[in-house]
Structures are given as structure tokens and as C-alpha cells.
N, C-alpha and C positions, 0 to 999 in steps of 0.2 A: 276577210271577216271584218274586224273592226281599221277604225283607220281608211277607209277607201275612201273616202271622197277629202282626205286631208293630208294623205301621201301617196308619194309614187310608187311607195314599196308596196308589193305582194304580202298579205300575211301569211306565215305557213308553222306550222309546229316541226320542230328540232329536239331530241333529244339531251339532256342536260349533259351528260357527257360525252355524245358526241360535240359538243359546243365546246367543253374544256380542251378536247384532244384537239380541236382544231386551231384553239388559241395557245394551245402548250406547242404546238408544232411550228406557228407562226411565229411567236418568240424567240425559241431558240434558230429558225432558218434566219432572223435579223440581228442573231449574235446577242439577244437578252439576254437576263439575268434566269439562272438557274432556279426551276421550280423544285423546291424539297418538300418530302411527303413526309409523314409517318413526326412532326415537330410540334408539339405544343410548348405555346408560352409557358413561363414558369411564374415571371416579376417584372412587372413594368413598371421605371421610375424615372421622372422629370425633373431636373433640376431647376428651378423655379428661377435662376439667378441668371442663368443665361438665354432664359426661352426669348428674350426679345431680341437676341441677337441674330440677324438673318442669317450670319455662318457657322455658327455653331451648332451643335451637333445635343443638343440638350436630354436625347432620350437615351434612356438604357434599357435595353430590352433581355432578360436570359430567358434561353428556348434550350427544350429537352427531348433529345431524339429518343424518341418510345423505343420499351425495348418487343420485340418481335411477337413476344406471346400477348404482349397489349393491343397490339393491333391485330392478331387472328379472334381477340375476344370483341373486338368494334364490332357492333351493327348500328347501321341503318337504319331509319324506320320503315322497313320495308319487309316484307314477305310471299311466299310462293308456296304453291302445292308443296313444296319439297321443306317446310320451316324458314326460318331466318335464312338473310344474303347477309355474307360479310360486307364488309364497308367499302365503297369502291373509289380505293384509293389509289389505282394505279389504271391508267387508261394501257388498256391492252392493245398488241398490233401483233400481227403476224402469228397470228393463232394462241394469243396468248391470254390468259382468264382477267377480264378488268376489275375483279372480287382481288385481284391476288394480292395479297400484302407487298408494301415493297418499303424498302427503309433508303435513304440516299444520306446518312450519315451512321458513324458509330453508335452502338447500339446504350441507350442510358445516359450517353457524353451530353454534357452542358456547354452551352456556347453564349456569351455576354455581342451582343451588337450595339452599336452607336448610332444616333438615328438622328434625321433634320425631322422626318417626321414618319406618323404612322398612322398606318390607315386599317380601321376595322370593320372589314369585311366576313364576317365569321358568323353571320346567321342568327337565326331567332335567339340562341341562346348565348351571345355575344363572352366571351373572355372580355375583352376589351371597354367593352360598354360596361360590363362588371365591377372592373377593375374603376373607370370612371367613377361608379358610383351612380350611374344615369339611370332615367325611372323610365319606363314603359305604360305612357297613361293612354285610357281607352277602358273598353269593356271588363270587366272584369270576370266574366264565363266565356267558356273557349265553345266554339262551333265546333262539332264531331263531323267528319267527313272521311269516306269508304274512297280510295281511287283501285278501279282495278286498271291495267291494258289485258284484254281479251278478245279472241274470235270468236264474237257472238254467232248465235241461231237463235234469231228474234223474226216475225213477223211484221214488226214497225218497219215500217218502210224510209226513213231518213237517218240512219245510223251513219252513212258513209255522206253526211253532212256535219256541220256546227248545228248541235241538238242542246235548247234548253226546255225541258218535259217536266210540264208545273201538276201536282195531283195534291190531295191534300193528305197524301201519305210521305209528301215530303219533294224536293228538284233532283233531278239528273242531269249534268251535261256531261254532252257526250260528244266527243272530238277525234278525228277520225285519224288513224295512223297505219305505220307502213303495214307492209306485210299481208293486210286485208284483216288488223287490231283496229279496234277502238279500244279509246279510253273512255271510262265512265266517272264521274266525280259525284260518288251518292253522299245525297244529306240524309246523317242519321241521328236516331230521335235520342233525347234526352237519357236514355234511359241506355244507351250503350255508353255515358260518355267515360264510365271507368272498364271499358272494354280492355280486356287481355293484348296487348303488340303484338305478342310475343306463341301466339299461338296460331297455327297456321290453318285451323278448322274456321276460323273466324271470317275468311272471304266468302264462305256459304252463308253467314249471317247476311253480310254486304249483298249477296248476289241477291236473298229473300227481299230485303228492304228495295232496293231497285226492282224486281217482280212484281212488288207491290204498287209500286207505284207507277209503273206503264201500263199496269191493269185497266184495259184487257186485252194490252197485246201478250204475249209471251215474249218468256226473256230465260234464253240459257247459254250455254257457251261451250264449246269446245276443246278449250284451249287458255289456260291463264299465263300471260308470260309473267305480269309484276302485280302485285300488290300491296297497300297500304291502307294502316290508318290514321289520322291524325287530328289533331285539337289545334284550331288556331281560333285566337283571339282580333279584333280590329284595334292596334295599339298604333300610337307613336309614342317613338323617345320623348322625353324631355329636351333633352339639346342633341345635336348631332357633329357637337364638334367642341373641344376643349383646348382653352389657349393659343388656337392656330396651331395648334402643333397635332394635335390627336384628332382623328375625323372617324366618321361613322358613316357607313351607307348599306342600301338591300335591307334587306330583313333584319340585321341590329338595329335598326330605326325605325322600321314600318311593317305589321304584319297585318293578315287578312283575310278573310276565305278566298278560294279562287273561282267564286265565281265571275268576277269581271278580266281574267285571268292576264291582270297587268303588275303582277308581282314583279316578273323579270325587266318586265320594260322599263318602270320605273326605278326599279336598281340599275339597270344601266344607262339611263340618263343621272341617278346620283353620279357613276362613275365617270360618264364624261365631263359633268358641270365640274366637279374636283377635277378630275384629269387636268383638265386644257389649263386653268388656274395653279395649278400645283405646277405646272409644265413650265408657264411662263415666270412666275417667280422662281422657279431652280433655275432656269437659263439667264435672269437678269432682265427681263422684257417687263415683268411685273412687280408691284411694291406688294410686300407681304398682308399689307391691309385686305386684300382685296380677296385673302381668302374666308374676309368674317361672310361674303354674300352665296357662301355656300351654304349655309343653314337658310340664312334669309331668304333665299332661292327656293332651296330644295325643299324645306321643311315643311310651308304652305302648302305644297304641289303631296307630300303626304297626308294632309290632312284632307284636303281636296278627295284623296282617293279611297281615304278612310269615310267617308260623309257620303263617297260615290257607292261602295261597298254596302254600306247601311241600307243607303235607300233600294239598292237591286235586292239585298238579304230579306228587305220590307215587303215588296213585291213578289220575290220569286218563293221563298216561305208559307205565301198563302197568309199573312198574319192580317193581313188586310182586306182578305180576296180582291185582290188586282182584279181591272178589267184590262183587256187587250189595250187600248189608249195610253194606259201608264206603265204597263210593259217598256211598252214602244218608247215613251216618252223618255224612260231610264235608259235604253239601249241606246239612243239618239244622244245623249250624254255621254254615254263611254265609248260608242261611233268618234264624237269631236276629241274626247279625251284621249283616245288610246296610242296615238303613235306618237303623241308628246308635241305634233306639231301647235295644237293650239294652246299650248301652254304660253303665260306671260308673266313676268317678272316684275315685278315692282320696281321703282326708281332706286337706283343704289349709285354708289363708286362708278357701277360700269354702264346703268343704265339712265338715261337721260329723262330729268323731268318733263312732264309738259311744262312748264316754265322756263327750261333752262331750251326748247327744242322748237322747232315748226311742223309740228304734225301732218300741217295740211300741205303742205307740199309734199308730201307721198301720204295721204289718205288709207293706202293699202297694205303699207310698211311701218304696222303698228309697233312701237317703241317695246323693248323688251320680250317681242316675239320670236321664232326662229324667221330666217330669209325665207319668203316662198319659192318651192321650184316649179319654174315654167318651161316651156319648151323654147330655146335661141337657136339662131341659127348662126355659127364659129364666120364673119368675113373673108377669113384667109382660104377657110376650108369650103364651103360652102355644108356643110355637116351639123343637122342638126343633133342638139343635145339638151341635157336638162342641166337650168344654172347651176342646181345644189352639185351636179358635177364636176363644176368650174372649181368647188370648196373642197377640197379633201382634207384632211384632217394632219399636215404634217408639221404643223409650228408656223406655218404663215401667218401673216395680216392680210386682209384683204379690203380692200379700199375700192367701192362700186362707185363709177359715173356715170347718172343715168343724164344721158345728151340731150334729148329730145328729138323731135324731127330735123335732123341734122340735110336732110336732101330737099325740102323743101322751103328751107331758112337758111339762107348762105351764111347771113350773123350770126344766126345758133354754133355752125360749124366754125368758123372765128374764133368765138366765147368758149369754145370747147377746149382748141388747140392753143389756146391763150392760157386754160387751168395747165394744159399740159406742162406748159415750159413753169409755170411754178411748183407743179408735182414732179419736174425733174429734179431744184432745188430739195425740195425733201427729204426724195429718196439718197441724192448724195450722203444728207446728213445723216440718214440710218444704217448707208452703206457700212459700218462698222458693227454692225447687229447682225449681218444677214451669216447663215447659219452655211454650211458647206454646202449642203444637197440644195435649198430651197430658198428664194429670197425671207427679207425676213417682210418686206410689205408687194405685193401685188399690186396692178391696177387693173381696174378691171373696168371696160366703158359699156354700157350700151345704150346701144341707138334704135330710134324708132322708123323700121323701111326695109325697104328689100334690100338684098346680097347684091342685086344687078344696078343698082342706082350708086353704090359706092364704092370706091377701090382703097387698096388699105392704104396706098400711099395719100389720100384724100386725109388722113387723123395722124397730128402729133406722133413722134417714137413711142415715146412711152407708152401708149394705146396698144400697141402692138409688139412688145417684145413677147 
């Protein structure tokens, strides 16, 4: 769907908890740190006197293991023919109900932690952002929207496609899921916006409104597995990070309809721009400064999506009556936007000005983008692969030499093996940095030519370890 012509990946829709179960399972088979359920913050306090210390431990956190009957009374905003779903806080395996309550500490017990730092992740309705004091500016009326999954019996023929179905009774899209479900994302009118959550006759309203508006195909269903409904606004935080010590990302920073349905993607590029940053200053690779370019980063790239949001809600709303041209034109905007690869970064700490850089010696390797991936062909191996494969995410550096036509320029090849023996001096010097499993810098060369014109003993060691 979106993204195809700017990454290699496939789009496809995942279930939100099957996405947890599969990240809770990978944690703990790597010996991570224990996920506890059923815990809400109590008190979160910063001692202001050592926060610039990079070893100290400045936060104090107390967290309260709920006791049992609080968490059989959580829901959801979620409902089904049958009323309210409890909260799904427990991914279930081996037959077991992923609704079910589950506690992994005493029941009421209070527990004080020490902290370098913390990260809130906790959704539109933030504790943490709370606690900050941060503002949520943006619209101030929330968009109302109906999600069901259901096995329709419609006569529209593009259901088991990426459907967006403009009427001037209002948009549907519709997203196609397993089972022989879709999902539908109805917009609905002003006039349901203090609709009942909590009452489960209310997906017959939903299903009437989406009726209306594919008219005159027909629209019913057989089968409802999930339902909701909910109110979101097009907001950003105000800041998304206090002190360097407290950070903000996902939905406590940035909310939005889902119609450009880039909620999650851009919460998980928040998470890796923090990530890899938070990563290398706990390990000593990085000076704490350099965690101020996580707002300066990320924060733009919300707004961006907030602006991108508006203008689809502009069009797909009917408020304009759109013609097919600026449909298209908006969708060709969130095509480039959506896999995050054409995002770029302003000049910072980590990113190089044009003044301070040479541009035009790589024209295509524009400053503060991601690396493109191409398809290379491995010299040793003769196997090809995609560069972005050569990057995996485990605490490397990585240090590209692009050679040139290295088989047609004996000099070139020289000039090449010539960087090498000074990139061997380097690496000596880092050798005190490099991490058990993984070096801490890579080299990585490439050249321009065939696999059969050069032999790897032809390039420097270091090219080829």
C-alpha cells in the first residue's frame, strides 16, 4: 500500500497484540528485562541537582501493583455483540483468554525505582506527559470514528482491497484482514460525538452510517468480531522531552484520525530515533547532548503528519468536494511519507550542514536522510543482497567507502587501499569500544563492477574482514 516505491518492505496489517506477543517473547528469549502488567505509576520525582550528572540516577519513580478487582473493572474502548471486552492485558498462549487479568507483582504493594532515565510511552492520555505539565496543541474538536472487523455481505466489489469510499454522507476505509474480516473505519457525524462507549447496540448505528454511505451498494455483515468507538483530535505535544532525562513518544506526543493510517509507524520511528541515541550514551559512545536532537528530529516529522492528516481529512470529508486530481495528489504525499524513508533532518550535533559538508559528491545521499537500499552484489560471496541488509541494528558504526570504478582505474584502486591502511590506524584506536558480540565500527567498501573483474585479495584487509 503506501511506501512502495520508497521501501523494500512489503506493507501488510498485524494485529496490535499479536505485535506485543511477538516483542514480549523476543525480549525475554534475549534474556531482557521483565515485562510487568497490571502497574500504574503513582509519583514521579526529579532531583533537579544531579540531573546533569551523566551517572547519576536522578529520577524516582513509585509504581502500584493494582489490586485484582481493578483490573477485572479495566476496559478498553472497545466492544462486541456480547457488551464490553475486559482490558487485554495479558497476551494469551496455549489456550489461554488474552482479556484475562494477570498481576506479576503483590497485590496493592508499592515499589520506589531509581532511574537514568524515562521514557513515556503510555498513549493519548499520557501519566507522564501529565505529570510534565505538557500541552497537547492542535484542534480543539475531536473527529468521531466507528472501527468495526467484520464478515461483510456487501455487493461492492473492492473490500478484500485498501478501500477509501468518499459519499457525502461521510469516508470509509476499509482494510482487508485475516480470516475473510475487514476492517472498516467509519466517519461519523457530528451529532453522535457524545455517543454512549459503553453500549454494545451502538455498532448497528455504525453499521447504518457506513450503509449510507456506500449507497447504493449494500452493506451487512455476518459476523462482528471487534468493535469501537472513538474521538481523536490532530494534536502535538508541546515539547516532547524534559531535561534529557524524561522523553515522550507515540500517541503522548502526536494524535490523529486514522486515516493516513501512520499512527504506528511514526511511533516507531519516535522509538528508534530515542532508541539508538539513548543506547549509545548508556554504553559511553555518545555525549548526553545529543539526546536534545530527539525533539528537533522527531517533533517536526509530527507536525508534518499533523498538516498531512488535515489536508486528507480536507479532501476525504467532502468539505471541499475534491476532485480525483487532489485525491491523488494527497495520496502521493503520504505514498513519499509513509515508510519514513523520505523523511530528513535538519542540521544538528549529528547531522552535517551544507556548509560544514560536500553535497555534491554523493548528490544522491542527501544529508540527514536515511541510507538508500539498493541491490549489491557480497565479492566473497558472489550473493546478492539489499545494502540496508548490511545495517542491522546491533550497536555498530558503520563507515561506507564508496571506491569508484575500482577495475578500470588501477590509481583508483591504489587511492582506495591507501584509505585502508589509515582506517586500520583508526579502528586500532576504537578497539577499546568494541562491544563483545559486534565490532563497535565496521567498514564497509563499495565498488563499482562486476564480481568477475575483481578478487578480494585485489582490496586492503580491512575491506574484507
Amino acid at each position: 500500500m503506501m511506501g512502495l516505491e520508497v521501501s523494500r518492505m512489503n506493507c501488510f496489517t498485524l494485529h496490535l497484540g499479536n505485535t506485543e506477543a511477538i516483542l514480549i517473547d523476543a525480549i525475554q528469549l534475549q534474556g531482557g528485562p521483565r515485562i510487568e502488567r497490571g502497574v500504574v505509576p503513582v509519583v514521579m520525582e526529579l532531583e533537579e541537582g544531579i540531573a546533569d550528572d551523566p551517572d547519576a540516577y536522578p529520577l524516582k519513580i513509585q509504581l502500584r501493583h493494582q489490586k485484582l478487582e481493578h483490573l477485572t473493572a479495566w476496559r478498553t474502548n472497545a466492544h462486541s455483540e456480547r457488551g464490553g471486552i475486559d482490558a487485554a492485558i495479558h497476551s494469551g498462549r496455549d489456550g489461554e483468554r488474552d482479556t484475562e487479568p494477570v498481576l506479576t507483582g503483590e497485590e496493592g504493594s508499592l515499589k520506589t525505582i531509581r532511574a537514568k532515565y524515562v521514557i513515556g510511552s503510555d498513549g493519548a492520555h499520557s501519566w507522564v506527559r501529565c505529570w510534565l505539565g505538557f500541552e497537547m496543541e492542535g484542534d480543539s474538536t475531536n473527529a468521531v470514528w466507528g472501527v468495526v472487523d467484520a464478515i461483510l455481505d456487501s455487493d461492492f466489489p473492492d473490500f478484500r482491497r485498501h478501500c477509501i469510499i468518499l459519499s457525502q454522507h461521510g469516508t470509509i476505509l476499509s482494510v482487508p484482514r485475516e480470516n475473510g474480516m475487514t476492517r472498516l473505519y467509519v466517519q461519523l457525524p457530528d451529532s453522535m460525538k457524545d455517543i454512549c462507549l459503553t453500549d454494545a447496540a451502538q455498532v448497528v448505528k455504525i453499521m447504518a452510517v457506513a450503509r449510507r454511505s456506500l449507497f447504493p451498494y449494500t452493506l451487512e455483515y455476518s459476523y462482528c468480531d471487534w468493535w469501537t468507538i472513538y474521538r481523536v483530535g490532530r494534536r502535538v505535544a508541546n515539547h516532547f522531552t524534559y531535561k534529557q532525562r524524561v522523553f515522550l513518544g507515540g500517541d503522548a506526543v502526536h494524535t490523529h484520525t486514522p486515516k493516513g493510517g501512520q499512527g504506528m509507524n511514526v511511533s516507531m520511528q519516535d522509538a528508534y530515533n530515542l532508541g539508538w541515541k539513548l543506547g549509545g550514551v548508556l554504553r559511553g559512545q555518545l555525549r548526553p547532548s545529543v539526546l536534545a536532537t530527539y525533539e528537533s528530529e522527531r517533533r517536526p516529522v509530527a507536525q508534518d503528519l499533523i498538516k498531512l492528516d488535515t489536508s486528507m481529512g480536507r479532501v476525504l470529508a467532502g468539505e471541499t468536494m475534491s476532485e480525483t486530481p487532489e485525491v491523488l495528489q494527497v495520496y502521493e504525499q503520504l505514498r513519499n511519507y509513509g515508510s519514513g524513508a523520505n523523511i530528513c533532518y535538519s542540521p544538528n550535533i549529528l547531522v552535517a550542514s551544507p556548509q560544514q559538508s560536500q553535497q555534491h559528491l554523493a548528490a544522491h545521499l542527501r544529508l540527514g536522510m536515511r541510507f538508500p537500499s539498493h541491490p549489491v552484489v557480497n565479492l566473497a560471496s558472489a550473493i546478492t543482497m539489499e545494502s540496508q541488509s548490511l545495517l542491522p541494528s546491533n550497536g555498530s558504526w558503520r563507515l561506507w567507502v564508496f571506491a569508484g570504478n575500482v577495475v578500470a582505474c588501477p590509481a583508483q584502486l591504489k587511492r582506495v587501499n591507501s584509505l585502508g591502511e589509515k582506517l586500520c590506524a583508526l579502528t586500532a584506536r576504537l578497539a577499546a569500544l568494541q562491544m563483545l558480540s559486534t565490532p563497535f565500527l565496521e567498514i564497509l567498501l563499495l565498488y563499482k563492477g562486476r564480481v568477475e573483474e575483481m578478487e578480494v585479495s585485489d582490496f586492503h584487509p580491512i575491506f574484507t574482514r
